[in-house]
N, C-alpha and C positions, 0 to 999 in steps of 0.2 A: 504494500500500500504506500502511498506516495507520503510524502513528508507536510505535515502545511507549510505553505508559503508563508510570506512577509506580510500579509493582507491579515489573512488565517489566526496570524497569531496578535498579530492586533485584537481581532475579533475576540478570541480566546481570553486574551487578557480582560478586555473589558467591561464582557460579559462577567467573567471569575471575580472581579473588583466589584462588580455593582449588586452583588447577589450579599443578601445577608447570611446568615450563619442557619436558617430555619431553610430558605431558599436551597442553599447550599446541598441541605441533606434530602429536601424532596428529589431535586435535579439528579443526586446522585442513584439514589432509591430510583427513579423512574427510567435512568437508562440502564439499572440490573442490578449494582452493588447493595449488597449489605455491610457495607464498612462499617463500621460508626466513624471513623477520622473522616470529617469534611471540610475539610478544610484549604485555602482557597488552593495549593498546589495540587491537589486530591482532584478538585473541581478541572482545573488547569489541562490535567491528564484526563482527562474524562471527557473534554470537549474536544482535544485533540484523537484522541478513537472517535470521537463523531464526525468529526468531520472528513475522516479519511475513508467514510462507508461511501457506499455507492449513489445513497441519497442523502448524506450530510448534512448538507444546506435545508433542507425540507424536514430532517429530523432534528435539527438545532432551532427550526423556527418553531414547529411545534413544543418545544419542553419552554420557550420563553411563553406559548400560549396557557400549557398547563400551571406554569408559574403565575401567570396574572402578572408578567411583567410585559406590559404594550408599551411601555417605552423605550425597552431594549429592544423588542421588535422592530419598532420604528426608525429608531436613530441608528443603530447597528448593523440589526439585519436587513433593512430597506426596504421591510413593508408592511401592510396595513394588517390591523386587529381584524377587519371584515373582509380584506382579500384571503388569510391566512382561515379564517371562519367557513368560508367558502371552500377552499382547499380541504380543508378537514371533513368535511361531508362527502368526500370522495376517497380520502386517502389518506389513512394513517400510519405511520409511522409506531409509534410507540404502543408496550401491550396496553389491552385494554385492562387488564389486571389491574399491573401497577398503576394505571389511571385512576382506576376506582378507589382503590385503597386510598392515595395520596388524597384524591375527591375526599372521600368520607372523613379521611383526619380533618380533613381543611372543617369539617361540616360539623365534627365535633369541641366541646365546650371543656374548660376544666371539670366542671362536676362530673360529668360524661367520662373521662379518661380514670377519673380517680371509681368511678363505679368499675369500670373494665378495670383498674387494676384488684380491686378490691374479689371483682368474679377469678382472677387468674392468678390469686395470690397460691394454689394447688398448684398451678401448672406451670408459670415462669418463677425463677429462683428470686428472691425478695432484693437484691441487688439491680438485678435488672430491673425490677420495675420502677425500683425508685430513681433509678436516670432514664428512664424512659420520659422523655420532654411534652409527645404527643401519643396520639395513636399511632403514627406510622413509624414510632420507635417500637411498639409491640407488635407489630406487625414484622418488622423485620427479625425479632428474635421467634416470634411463632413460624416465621419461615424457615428457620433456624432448625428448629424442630423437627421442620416435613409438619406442622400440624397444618399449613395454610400453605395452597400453592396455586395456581392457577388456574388447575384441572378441581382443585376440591376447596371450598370456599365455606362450606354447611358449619363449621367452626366459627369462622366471622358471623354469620347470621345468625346462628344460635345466640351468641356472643349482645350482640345488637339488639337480639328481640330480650334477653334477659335485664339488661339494661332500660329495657321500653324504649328504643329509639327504632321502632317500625317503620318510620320514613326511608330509615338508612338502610333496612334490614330489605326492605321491599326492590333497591338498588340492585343488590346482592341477588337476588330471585330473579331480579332482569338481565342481570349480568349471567346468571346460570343457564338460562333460556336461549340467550344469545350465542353463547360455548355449545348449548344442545343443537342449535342450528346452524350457525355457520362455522363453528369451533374455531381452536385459540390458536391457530396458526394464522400468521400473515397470507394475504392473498397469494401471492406468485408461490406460497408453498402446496394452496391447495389446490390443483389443477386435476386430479383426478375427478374420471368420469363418475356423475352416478350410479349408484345401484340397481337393477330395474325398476322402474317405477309401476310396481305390482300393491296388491292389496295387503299380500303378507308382510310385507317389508315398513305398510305402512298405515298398519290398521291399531295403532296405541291412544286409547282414550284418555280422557283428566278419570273417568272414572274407574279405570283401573290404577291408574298410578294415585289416585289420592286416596284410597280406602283405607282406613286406619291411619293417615296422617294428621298432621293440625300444622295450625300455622307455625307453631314453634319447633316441626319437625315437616318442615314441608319435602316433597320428592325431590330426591336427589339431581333429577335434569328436570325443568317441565318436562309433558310430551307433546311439545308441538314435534310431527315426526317430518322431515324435511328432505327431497329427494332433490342437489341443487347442482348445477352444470358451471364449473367454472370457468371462466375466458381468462387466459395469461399472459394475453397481452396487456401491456402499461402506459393504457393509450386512451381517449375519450372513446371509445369504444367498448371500453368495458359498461358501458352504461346504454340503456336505452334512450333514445329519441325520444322525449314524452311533450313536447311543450305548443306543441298544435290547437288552436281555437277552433272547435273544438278539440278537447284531445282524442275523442272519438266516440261511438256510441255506447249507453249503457241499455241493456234489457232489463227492466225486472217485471219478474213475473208473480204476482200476489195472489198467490189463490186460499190465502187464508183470511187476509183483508184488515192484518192491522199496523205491519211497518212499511208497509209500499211507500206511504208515501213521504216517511222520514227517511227511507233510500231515494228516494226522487230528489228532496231537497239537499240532500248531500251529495248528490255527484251532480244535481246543478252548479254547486257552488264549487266543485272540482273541474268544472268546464267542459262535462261531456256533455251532449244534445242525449236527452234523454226518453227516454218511450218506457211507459206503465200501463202494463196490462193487470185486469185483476179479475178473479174468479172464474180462472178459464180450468178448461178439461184437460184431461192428456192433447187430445188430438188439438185444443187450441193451443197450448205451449208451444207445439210442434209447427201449427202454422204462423205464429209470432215470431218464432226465429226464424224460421224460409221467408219470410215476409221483408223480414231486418236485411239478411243476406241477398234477396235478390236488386236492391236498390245501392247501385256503385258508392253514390254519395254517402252513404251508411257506415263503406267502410277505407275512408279516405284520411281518417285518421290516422293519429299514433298507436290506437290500443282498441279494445275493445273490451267490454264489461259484463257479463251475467250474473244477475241474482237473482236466484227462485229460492221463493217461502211457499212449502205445500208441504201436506202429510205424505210421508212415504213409509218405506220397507226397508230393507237393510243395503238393497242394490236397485231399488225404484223409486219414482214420484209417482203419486199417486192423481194431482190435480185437485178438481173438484166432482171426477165420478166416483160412483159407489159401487158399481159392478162390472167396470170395464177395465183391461190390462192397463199396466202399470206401465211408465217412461223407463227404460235403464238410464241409471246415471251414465254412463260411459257412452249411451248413443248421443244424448246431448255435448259430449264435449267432440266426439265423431264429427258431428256438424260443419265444426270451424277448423277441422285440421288444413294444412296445408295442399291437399289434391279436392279438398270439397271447396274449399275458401281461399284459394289462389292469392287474393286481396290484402288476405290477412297473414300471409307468410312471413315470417322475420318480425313479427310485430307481436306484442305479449299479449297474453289473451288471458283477464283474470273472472273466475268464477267463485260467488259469494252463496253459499247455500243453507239456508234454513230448513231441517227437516223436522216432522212432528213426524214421533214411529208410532207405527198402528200395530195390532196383532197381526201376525204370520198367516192368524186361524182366516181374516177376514175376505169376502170372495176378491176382493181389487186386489189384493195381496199375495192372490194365490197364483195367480196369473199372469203372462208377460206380456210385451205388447211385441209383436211382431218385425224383427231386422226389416226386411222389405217395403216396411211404409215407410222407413226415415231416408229410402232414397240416398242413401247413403255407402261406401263401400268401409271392410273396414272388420275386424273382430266382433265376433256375436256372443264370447263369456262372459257373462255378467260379472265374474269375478276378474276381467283381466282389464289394467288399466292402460292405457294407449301412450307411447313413450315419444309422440310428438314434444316436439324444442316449441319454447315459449308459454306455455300452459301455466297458469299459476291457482289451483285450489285449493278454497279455502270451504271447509263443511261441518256445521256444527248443525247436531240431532239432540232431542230430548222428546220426553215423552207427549204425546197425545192429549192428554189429560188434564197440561196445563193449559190448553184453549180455554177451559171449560172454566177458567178460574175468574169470574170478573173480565174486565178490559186488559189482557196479557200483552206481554211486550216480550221481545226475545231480549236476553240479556246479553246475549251473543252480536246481534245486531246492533244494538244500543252502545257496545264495547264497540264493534266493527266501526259506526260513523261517525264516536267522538275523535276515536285513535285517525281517521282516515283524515278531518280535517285538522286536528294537532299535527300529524303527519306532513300534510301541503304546508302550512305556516313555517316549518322547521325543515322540511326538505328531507322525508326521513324514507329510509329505505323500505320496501312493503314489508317484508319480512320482519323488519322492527314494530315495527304499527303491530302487526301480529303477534311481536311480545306482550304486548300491553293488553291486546285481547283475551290471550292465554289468562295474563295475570287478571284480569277480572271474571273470568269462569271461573279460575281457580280460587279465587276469593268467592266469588258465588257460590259454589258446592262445598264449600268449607261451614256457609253458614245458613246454608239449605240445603241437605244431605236428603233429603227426601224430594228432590225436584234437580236433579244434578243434569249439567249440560254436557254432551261427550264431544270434542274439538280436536279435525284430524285435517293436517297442513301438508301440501306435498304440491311439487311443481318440478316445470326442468325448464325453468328462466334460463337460458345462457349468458345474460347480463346481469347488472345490476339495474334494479328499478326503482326510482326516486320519483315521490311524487312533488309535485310540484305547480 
């Protein structure tokens, strides 16, 4: 690796000069070290391995971001707190670990540090904790241990909720979500293809993984289960095209008739042109979307969107009959693949589903609706899912029963289009947005165990997708 230049160590120096002594030890802690000496030659030598990486300059501007120092960004590195803001929404640098952890010290109070040490006076040696300055001085020594590491974090969140600081704790559960889905490796190291994207591979409920948990012992991954196609190139191409007026069309299809039209107002305000149908049949579903697809302007967009809310079966929609065969879920996504919808090739294609399951015993349920009417070509197993590129499904199911409960509302859709517009404001990847969904089912079935939602995530995006 090459030496820094005469620029380099300018820079080096006085960045290492203008850092205090708290500064110091975040900067060192966030690019790997667990030293305790930070001191400023310590700092010195630490910037000098940054900047001999490959992306240096990019990894030296982010730790002044993590810092909250924007005026060494400014005056030093040569540039702005919101171009760097901007840069970040694409491309990091640093783990998200150590981000979190430094985050949460930053977010912790004396009383706070003096509880955590008072819970770990069992586990860290009485020395240590009393020069422990913050949290991310115990944090470094429980790294120490292997009790905290990247990969296992249920220590800190135990930790956090024993203390009652559930804000912090709820961090940690998004940060664990996010390892469950796109894991803690940097991008350019995860270039391997997906798994098949079949049912077995991706059939994990919150309802399995949360039986017999509680919030203060929550599952070890969420399961949001996630099938996702990575691009290796380090280019604006890792990212999808999204920023079209519209950005293209949304369906939803309401044949239960009571969030249609809070999905209408939210992907109005997301810029798609939007089309709601409500209380149609199988066979009307069916001509809703032939209808959508045969009109070019429809699909001239960046994207394309379906949400159907209907009572189904475990591999069907059901509509609004009562003794006529059932939709496969897989012939609707059949629809839009790339030999039926030409249009929509290379473009991401996301599906949002609410199902309400009926008995197996019931006659719509017993029955399938026939390959040959959807006009389509393409697999007929209801169990096998279709490994078209760009597909993004998102499908939460509960029971039946709760229609009947008063004026119901999906909690799963309710999650879906707060997250979807926090998501546009912040520029946030979709698959994040769907943290935050996970975490409020999983919040929900925690504290209505007799009405539990089951939430199953899976796609082969080859991009990344940012709304916006």
């Amino acid at each position: 690796m090459a030496v820094p230049d005469q620029h380099q160590l300018q820079v080096i120096n006085n960045i290492a000069e203008a850092l205090n002594s708290c500064e110091r030890r975040r900067l060192l802690y966030l690019c790997g070290s667990l030293d305790t000496d930070h001191t400023e030659a310590c700092v010195k030598e630490m910037l000098s391995k940054v900047l001999r990486q490959e992306r240096g300059h990019l990894l030296l501007k982010e730790l002044m971001v993590r810092l909250r120092r924007f005026d060494i960004l400014r005056k030093v590195c040569k540039t702005s707190k919101d171009e760097m803001e901007r840069t970040l929404m694409y491309r990091q640098c640093l783990p998200r670990f150590r981000v979190l952890m430094a985050n949460i010290s930053e977010d912790m109070g004396n009383d706070d540090l003096d509880s955590v040490k008072f819970l770990l006076s069992s586990t860290l040696p009485r020395e240590k904790l009393e020069k422990a300055m913050n949290f991310l001085d115990v944090i470094m020594e429980l790294e120490k241990l292997d009790k905290v590491s990247p990969e296992s974090v249920d220590f800190v969140e135990d930790c956090l909720m024993n203390i009652s600081r559930v804000d912090l704790a709820k961090k940690v559960i998004t940060y664990k979500a996010t390892v469950a889905t796109h894991g803690h490796l940097p991008q350019q190291q995860r270039c391997r293809p997906p798994p098949p994207f079949t049912a077995s591979n991706s059939s994990h409920t919150l309802q399995q993984a949360t039986q017999g948990q509680s919030l203060h012992s929550a599952p070890k991954s969420l399961p949001v289960t996630v099938c996702r196609e990575q691009n290796c190139q380090e280019s604006e191409l890792d990212w999808y095209k999204f920023n079209t007026n519209p950005r293209g069309v949304c369906v939803i299809i309401d044949c239960v008739g009571n969030d249609g039209d809070m999905l209408e107002q939210t992907f109005k305000a997301l810029h798609f042109n939007v089309f709601l149908h409500k209380w149609l049949s199988v066979g009307g579903i069916l001509s809703a979307l032939r209808d959508t697809f045969r009109r070019r302007e429809n699909l001239q967009g960046d994207g394309f969107v379906c949400c159907i809310i209907s009572r189904s079966t475990t591999n069907h929609l059901l509509g609004t009959d009562l003794n006529v065969s059932g939709l496969q879920l897989d012939s609707i996504r059949r629809l839009i693949n790339a030999e039926s919808c030409p249009m929509l090739a290379g473009k991401p294609k996301l599906f949002f589903i609410q199902g309400y399951s009926v008995s197996e015993d019931q006659p719509a349920a017993r029955m399938q609706h026939r390959d040959e009417d959807l006009e389509t070509d393409g697999m007929s197993r209801c169990d096998v899912i279709p490994t078209d590129a760009d597909v993004f499904w998102s499908h939460c199911w509960t029971d039946e029963g709760q229609l009947v409960q008063g004026y119901h509302r999906s909690v799963y859709l309710k999650a879906l289009t707060e997250a979807l517009l926090k998501g546009q404001r912040r520029k946030t990847h979709i698959v994040d947005v769907h943290t935050e969904v996970n975490g409020a089912i999983f919040e929900h079935n925690q504290r209505n165990p007799g009405a539990r939602y089951n939430f199953d995530l899976k796609h082969t995006l080859r991009k990344d997708l940012y709304l916006q």
